[in-house]
DSSP file (Angstrom, degrees, kcal/mol; ACC not computed):
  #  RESIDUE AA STRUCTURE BP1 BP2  ACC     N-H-->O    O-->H-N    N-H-->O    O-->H-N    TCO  KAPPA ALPHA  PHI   PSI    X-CA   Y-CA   Z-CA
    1    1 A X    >>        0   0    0      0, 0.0     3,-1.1     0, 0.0     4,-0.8   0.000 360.0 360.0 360.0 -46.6    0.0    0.0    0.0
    2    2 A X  H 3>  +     0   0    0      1,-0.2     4,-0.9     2,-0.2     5,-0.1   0.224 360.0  71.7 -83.3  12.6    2.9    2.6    1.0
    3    3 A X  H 3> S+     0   0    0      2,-0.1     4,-2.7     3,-0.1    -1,-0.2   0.805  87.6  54.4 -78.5 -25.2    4.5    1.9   -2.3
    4    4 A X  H <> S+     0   0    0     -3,-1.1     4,-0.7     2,-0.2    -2,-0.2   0.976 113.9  47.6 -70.1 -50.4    1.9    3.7   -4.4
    5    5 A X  H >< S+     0   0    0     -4,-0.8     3,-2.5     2,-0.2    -2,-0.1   0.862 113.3  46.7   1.3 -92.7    2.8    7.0   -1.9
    6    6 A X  H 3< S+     0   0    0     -4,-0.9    -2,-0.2     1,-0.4    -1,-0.1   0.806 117.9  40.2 -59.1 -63.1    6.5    6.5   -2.2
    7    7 A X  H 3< S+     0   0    0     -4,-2.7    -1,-0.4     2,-0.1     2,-0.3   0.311  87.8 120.4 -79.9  11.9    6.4    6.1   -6.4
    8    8 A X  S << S-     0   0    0     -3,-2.5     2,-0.2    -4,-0.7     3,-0.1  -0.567  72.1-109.7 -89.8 133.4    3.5    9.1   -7.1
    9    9 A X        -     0   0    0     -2,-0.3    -1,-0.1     1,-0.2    -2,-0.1  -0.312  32.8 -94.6 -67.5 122.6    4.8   11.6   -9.1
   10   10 A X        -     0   0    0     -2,-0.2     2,-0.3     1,-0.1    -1,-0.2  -0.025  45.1-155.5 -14.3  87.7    5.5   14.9   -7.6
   11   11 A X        -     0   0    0     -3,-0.1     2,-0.6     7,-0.0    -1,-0.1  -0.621   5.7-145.8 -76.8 138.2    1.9   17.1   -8.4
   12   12 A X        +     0   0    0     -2,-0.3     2,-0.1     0, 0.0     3,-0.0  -0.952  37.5 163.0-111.2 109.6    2.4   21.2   -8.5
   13   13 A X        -     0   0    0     -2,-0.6     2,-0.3     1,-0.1     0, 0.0  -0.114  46.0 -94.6-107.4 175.8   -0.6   22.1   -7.2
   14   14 A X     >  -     0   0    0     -2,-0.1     4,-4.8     0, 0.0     5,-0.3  -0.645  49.0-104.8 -42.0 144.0   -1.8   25.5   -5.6
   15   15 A X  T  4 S+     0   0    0     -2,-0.3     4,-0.4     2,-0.1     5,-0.1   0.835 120.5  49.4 -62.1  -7.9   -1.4   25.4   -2.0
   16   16 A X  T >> S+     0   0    0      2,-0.2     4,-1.3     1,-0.2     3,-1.2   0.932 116.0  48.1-100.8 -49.8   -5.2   24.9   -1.0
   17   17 A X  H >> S+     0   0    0      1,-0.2     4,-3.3     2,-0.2     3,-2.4   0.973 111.1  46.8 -13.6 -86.4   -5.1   22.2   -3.6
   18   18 A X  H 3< S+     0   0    0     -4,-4.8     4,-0.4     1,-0.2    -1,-0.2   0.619 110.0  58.3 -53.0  -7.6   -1.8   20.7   -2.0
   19   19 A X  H <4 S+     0   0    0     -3,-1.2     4,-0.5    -4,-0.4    -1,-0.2   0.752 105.7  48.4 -71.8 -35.0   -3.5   21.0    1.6
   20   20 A X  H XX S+     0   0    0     -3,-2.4     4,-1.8    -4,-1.3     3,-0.6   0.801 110.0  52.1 -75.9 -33.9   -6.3   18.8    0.6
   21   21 A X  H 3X S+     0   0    0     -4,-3.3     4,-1.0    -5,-0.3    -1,-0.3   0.879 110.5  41.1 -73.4 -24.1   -4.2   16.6   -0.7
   22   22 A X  H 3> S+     0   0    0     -5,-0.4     4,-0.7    -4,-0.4    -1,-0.2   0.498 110.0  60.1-101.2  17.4   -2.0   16.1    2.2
   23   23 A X  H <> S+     0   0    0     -3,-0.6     4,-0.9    -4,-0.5    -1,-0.3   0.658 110.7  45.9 -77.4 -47.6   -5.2   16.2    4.7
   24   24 A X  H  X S+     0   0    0     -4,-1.8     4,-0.9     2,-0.2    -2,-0.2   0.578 108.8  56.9 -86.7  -3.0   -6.4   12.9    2.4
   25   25 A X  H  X S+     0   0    0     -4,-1.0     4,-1.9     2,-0.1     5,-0.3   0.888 111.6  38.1 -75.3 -67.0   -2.8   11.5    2.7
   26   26 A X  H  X S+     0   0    0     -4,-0.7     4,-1.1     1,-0.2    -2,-0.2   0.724 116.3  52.7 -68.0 -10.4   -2.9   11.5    6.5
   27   27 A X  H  X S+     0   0    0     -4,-0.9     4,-3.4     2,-0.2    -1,-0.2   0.877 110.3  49.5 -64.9 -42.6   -6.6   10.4    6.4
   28   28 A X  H >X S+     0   0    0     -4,-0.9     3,-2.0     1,-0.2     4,-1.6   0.915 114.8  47.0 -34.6 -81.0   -5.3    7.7    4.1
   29   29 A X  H 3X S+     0   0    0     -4,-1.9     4,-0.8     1,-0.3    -1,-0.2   0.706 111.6  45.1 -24.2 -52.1   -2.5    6.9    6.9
   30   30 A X  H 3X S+     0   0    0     -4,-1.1     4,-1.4    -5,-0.3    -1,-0.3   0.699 102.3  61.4-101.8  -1.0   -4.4    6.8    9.7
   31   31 A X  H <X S+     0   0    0     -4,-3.4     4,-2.4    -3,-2.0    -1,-0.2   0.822 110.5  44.9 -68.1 -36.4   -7.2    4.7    8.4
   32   32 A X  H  X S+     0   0    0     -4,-1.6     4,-1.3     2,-0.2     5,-0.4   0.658 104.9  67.7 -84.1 -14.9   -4.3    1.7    7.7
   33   33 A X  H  X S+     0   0    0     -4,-0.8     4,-3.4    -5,-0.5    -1,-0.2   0.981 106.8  29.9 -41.7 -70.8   -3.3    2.5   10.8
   34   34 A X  H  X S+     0   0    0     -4,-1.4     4,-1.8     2,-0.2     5,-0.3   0.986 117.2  59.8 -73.3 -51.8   -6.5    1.2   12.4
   35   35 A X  H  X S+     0   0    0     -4,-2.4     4,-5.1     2,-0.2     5,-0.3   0.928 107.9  45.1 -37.5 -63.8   -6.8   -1.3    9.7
   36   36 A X  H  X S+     0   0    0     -4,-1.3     4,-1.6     2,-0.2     5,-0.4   0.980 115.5  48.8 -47.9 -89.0   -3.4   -2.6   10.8
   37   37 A X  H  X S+     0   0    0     -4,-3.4     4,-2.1    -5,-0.4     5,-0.3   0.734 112.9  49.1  -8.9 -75.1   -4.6   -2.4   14.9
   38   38 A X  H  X S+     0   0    0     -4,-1.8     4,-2.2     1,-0.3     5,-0.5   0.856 109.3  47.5 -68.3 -55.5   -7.7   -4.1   14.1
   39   39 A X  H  X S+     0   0    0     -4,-5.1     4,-2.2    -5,-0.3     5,-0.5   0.953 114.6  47.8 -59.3 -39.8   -6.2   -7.1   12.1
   40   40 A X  H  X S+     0   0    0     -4,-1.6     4,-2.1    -5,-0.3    -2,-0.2   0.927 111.1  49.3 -36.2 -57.7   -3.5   -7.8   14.7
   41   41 A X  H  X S+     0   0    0     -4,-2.1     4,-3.8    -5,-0.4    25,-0.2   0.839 112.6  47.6 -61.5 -41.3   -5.9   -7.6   17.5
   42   42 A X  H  X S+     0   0    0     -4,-2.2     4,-1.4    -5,-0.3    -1,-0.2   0.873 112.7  48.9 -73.8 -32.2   -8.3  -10.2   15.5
   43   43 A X  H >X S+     0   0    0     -4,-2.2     4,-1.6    -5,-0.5     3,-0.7   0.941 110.8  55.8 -79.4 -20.6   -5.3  -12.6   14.7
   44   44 A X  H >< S+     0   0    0     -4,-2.1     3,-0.5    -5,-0.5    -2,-0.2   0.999 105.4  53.1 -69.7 -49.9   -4.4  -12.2   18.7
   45   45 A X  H 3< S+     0   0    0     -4,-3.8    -1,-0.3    -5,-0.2    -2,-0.2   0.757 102.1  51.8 -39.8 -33.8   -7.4  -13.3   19.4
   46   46 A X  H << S+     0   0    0     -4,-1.4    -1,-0.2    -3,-0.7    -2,-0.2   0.881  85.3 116.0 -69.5 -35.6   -7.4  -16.3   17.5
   47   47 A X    <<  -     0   0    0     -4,-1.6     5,-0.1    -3,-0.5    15,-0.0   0.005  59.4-129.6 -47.7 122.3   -4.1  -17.6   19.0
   48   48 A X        -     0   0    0      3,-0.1     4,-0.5     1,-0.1     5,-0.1  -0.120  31.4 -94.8 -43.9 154.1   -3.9  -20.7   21.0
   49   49 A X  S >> S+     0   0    0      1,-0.2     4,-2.1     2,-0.2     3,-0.8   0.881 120.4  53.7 -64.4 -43.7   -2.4  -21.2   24.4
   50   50 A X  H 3> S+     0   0    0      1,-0.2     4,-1.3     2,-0.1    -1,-0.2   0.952 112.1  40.2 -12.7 -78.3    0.8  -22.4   22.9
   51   51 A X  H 3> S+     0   0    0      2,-0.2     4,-0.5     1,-0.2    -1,-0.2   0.436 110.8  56.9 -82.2  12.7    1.3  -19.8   20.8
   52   52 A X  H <>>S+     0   0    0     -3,-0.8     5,-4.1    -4,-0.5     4,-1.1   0.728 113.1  44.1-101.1 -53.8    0.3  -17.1   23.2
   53   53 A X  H  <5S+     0   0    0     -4,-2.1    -2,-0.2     3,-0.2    -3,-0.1   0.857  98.5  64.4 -54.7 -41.3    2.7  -18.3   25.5
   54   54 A X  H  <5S+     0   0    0     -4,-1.3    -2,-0.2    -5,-0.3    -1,-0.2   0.961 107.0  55.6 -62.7 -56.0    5.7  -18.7   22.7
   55   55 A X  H  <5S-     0   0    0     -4,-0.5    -1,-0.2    -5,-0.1    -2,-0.2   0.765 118.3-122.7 -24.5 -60.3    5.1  -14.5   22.7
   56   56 A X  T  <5S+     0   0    0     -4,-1.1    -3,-0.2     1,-0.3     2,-0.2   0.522  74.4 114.0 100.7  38.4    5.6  -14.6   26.2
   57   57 A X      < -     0   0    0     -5,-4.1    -1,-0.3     1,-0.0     2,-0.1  -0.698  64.3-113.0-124.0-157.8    2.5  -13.2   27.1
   58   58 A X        -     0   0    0     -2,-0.2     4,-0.2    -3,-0.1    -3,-0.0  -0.347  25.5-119.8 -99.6-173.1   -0.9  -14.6   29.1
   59   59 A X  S  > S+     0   0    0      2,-0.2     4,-1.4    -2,-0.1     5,-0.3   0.333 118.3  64.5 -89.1 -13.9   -4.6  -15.3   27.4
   60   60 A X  H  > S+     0   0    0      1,-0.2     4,-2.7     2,-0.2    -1,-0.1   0.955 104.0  44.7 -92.0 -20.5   -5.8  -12.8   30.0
   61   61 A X  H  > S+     0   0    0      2,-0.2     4,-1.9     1,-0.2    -1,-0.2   0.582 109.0  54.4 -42.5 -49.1   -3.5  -10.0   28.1
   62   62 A X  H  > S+     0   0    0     -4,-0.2     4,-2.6     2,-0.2    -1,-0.2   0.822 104.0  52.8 -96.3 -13.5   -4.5  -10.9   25.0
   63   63 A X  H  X S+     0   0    0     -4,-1.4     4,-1.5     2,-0.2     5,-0.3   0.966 110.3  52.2 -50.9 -56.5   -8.4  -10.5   25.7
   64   64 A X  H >X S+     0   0    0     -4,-2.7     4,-0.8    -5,-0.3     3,-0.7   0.881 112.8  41.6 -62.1 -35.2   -7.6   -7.2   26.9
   65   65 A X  H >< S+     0   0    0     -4,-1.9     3,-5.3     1,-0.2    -1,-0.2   0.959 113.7  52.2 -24.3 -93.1   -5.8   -6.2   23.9
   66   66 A X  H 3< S+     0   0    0     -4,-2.6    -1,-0.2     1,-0.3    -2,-0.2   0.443 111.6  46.8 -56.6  12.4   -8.3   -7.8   21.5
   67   67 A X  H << S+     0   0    0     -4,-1.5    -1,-0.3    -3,-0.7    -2,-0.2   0.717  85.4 109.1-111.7 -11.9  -11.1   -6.0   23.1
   68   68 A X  S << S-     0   0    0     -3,-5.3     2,-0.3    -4,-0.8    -3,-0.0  -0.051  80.4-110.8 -41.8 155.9   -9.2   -2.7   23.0
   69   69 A X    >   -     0   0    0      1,-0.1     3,-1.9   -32,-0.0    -2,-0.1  -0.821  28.1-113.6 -96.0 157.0  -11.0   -0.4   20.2
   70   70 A X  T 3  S+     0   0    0      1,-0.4   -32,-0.1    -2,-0.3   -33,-0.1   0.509 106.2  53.4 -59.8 -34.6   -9.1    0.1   17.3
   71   71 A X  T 3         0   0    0      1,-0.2    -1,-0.4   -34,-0.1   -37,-0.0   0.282 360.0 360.0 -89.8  18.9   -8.4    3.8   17.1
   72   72 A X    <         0   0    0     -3,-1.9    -2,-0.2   -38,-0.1    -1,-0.2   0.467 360.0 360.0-116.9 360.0   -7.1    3.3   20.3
């Protein structure tokens, strides 16, 4: 996803233009942000006590996590 970012060609914009844009970049950002949170959270939730342990952490740890809300 952060390769289409990296490779987009340099726009010359007006600044209220180039504001908008870089308001919908950091919406962009912080929406995979949470995306990212959320899937993490979901796979921690799935783990078995095995692999929960292998982490080094408890099941009671990874409830509270996976119940955390996303933007947080």
């Amino acid at each position: 996803m952060t390769e289409v970012a990296r490779t987009a060609p340099k726009l010359h914009l007006p600044a209220s233009r180039a504001s908008v844009l870089a308001v919908v970049a950091q919406l962009g950002r912080l929406v995979r942000r949470w995306d990212d949170r959320r899937r993490s959270r979901v796979a921690l939730a799935h783990l078995d006590d095995h692999l929960i342990r292998d982490v080094g952490l408890d099941r009671a740890a990874c409830e509270d996590e996976a119940l955390r809300p996303f933007w947080r």
